[in-house]
C-alpha positions as CSV (number, residue, x, y, z in Angstrom):
1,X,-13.9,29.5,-10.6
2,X,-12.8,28.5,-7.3
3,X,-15.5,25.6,-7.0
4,X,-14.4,24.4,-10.4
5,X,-10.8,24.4,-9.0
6,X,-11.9,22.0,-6.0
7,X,-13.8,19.8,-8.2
8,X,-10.7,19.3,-10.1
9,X,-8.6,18.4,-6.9
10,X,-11.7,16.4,-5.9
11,X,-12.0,14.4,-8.9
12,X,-8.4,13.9,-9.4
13,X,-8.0,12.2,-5.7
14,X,-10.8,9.7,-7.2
15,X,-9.6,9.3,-10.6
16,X,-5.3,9.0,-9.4
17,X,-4.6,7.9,-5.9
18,X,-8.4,6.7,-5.2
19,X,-8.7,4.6,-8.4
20,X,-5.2,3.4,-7.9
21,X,-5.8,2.3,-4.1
22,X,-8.9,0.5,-5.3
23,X,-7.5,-1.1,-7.8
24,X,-4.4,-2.7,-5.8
25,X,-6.0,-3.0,-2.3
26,X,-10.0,-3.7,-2.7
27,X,-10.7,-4.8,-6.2
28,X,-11.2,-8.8,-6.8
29,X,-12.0,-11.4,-3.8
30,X,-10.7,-12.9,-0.8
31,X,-8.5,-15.9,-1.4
32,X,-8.0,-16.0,2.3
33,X,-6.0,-14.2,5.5
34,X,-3.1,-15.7,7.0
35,X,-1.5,-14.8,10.0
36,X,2.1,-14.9,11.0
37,X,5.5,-14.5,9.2
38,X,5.7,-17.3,7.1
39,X,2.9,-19.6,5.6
40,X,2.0,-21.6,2.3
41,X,-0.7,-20.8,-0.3
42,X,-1.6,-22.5,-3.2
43,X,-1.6,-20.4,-6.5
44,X,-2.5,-20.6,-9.8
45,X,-2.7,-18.5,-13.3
46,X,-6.4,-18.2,-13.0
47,X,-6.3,-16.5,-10.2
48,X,-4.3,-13.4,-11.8
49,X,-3.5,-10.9,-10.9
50,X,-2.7,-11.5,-6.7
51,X,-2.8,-9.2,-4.6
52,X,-1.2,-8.6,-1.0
53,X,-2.2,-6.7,1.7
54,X,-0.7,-6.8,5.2
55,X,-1.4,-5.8,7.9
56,X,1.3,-4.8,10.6
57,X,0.6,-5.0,14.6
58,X,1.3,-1.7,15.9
59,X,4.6,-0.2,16.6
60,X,5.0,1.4,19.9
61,X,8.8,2.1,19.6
62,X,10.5,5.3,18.2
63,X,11.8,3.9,14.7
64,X,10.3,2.9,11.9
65,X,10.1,-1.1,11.7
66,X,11.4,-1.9,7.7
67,X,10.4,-5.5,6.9
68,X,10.9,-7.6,3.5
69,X,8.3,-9.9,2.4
70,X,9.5,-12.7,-0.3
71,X,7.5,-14.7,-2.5
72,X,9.4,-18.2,-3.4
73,X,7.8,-21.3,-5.3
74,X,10.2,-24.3,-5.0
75,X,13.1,-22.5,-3.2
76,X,13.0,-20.2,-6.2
77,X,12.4,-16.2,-5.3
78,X,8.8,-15.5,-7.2
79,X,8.8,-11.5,-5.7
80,X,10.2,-9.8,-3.1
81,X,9.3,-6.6,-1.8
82,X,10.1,-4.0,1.2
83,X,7.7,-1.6,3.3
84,X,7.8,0.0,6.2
85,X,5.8,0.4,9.6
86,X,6.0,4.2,10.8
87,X,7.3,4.5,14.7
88,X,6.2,6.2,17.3
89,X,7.9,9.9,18.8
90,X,8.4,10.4,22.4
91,X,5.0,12.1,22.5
92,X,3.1,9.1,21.7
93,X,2.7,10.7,18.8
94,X,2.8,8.5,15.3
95,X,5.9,10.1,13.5
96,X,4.0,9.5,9.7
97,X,0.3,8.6,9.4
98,X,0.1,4.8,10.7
99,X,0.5,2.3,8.9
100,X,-3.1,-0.3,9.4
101,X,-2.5,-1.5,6.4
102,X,0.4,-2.3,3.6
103,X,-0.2,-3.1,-0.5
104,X,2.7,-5.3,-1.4
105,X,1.3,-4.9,-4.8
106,X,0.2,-6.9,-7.3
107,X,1.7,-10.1,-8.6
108,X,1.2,-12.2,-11.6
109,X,1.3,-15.7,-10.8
110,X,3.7,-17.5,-13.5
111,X,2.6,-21.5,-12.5
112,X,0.3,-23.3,-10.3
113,X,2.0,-24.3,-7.4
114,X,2.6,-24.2,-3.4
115,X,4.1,-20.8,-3.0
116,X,5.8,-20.0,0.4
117,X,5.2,-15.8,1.8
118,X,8.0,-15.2,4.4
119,X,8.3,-11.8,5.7
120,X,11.4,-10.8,7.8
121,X,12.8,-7.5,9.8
122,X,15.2,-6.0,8.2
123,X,17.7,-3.5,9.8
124,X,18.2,-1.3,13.1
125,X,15.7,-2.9,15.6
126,X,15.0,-6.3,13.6
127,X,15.2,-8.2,16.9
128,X,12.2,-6.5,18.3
129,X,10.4,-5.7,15.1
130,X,10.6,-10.2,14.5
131,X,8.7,-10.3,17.6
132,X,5.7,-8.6,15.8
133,X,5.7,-10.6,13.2
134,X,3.5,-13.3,14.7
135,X,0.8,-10.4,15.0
136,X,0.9,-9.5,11.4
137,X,-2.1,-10.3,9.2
138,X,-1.9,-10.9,5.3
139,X,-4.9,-11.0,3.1
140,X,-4.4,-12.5,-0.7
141,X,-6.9,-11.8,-2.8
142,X,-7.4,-12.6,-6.4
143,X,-8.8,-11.3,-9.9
144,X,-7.7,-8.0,-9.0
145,X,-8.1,-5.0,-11.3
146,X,-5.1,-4.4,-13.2
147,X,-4.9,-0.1,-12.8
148,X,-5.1,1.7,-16.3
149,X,-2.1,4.4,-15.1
150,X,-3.3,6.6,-17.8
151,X,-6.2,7.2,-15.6
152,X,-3.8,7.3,-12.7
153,X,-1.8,9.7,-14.1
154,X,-5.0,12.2,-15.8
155,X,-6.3,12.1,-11.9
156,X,-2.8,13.4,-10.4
157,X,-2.6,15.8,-13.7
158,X,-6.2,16.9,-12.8
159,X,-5.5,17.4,-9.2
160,X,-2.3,19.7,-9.8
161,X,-4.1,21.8,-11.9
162,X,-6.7,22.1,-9.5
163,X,-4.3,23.0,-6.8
164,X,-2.6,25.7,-8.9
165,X,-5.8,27.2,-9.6
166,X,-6.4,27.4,-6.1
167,X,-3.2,29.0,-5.3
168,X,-2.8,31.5,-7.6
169,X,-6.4,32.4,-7.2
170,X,-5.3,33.4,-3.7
171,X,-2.1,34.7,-4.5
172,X,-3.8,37.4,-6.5
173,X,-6.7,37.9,-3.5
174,X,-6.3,41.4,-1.9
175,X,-5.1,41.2,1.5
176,X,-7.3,42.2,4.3
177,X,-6.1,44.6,7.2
């Protein structure tokens, strides 16, 4: 019983939060990397849906750098979207796992056009967190696979139950002295 209960957990981290990272992050092709905080891409409905995923220099200082990256066509806001690059405690050590990557999501591109990516700091240590920005790295890519959240949502289901299994098979365990 116990091994089933792992294989659910295991199967559920493929089908949920494995599927899910594939589907946003991996699937489709490269439509090309750009570096910096601001550049100009070419998009077009057949290349739906986009994906972006960037990539953050490292942050050496104690808080957490929050940035916004906007997606505008024309002058005209397209998407805009926040994230977050964990900092770094006194210790050296990373306060939350670090962040070497960062999936803005996907986006369905409504006309062909020259579409302008700007990302900018945002709040308590903006000054220092803009000087990063030349270091950051964005990857577009294109085609992706559009995640079918009922799968999503059987995998987390799947892992839960697996998990419960697992703890209430221990609960009931005899203790040893």
């Amino acid at each position: 019983m116990k091994a089933a209960a792992w294989l659910l957990v295991f199967a559920g981290l493929l089908c949920g939060p494995g599927y899910w990272f594939y589907a946003e992050a991996v699937s489709g092709e490269a439509a090309g990397t750009y570096r910096g905080a601001s550049f100009t891409l070419r998009l077009d409905p057949g290349m739906n849906p986009v994906g972006f995923l960037v990539s953050p220099p490292d942050n050496d200082t104690p808080q957490d750098r929050r940035y916004t990256a906007s997606l505008t066509i024309d002058g005209f806001p397209a998407m805009e979207r926040s994230f977050v690059v964990p900092g770094v405690e006194p210790s050296g050590r990373v306060s939350r796992s670090p962040a070497t990557s960062v999936v803005l999501g996907s986006f369905r591109v409504p006309d062909a056009g020259e579409y302008r990516l700007t990302i900018t700091a945002q709040g308590a240590g903006a000054q220092h967190a803009s000087q990063a920005l030349q270091g950051m790295t964005t990857e577009v890519r294109r085609n992706l696979v559009t995640p079918d959240m009922r799968v999503v949502w059987a995998g987390v289901g799947s892992m839960a139950l697996g998990l419960l299994i697992v703890l209430l098979r221990r609960h009931g365990e005899p203790r040893g002295g």
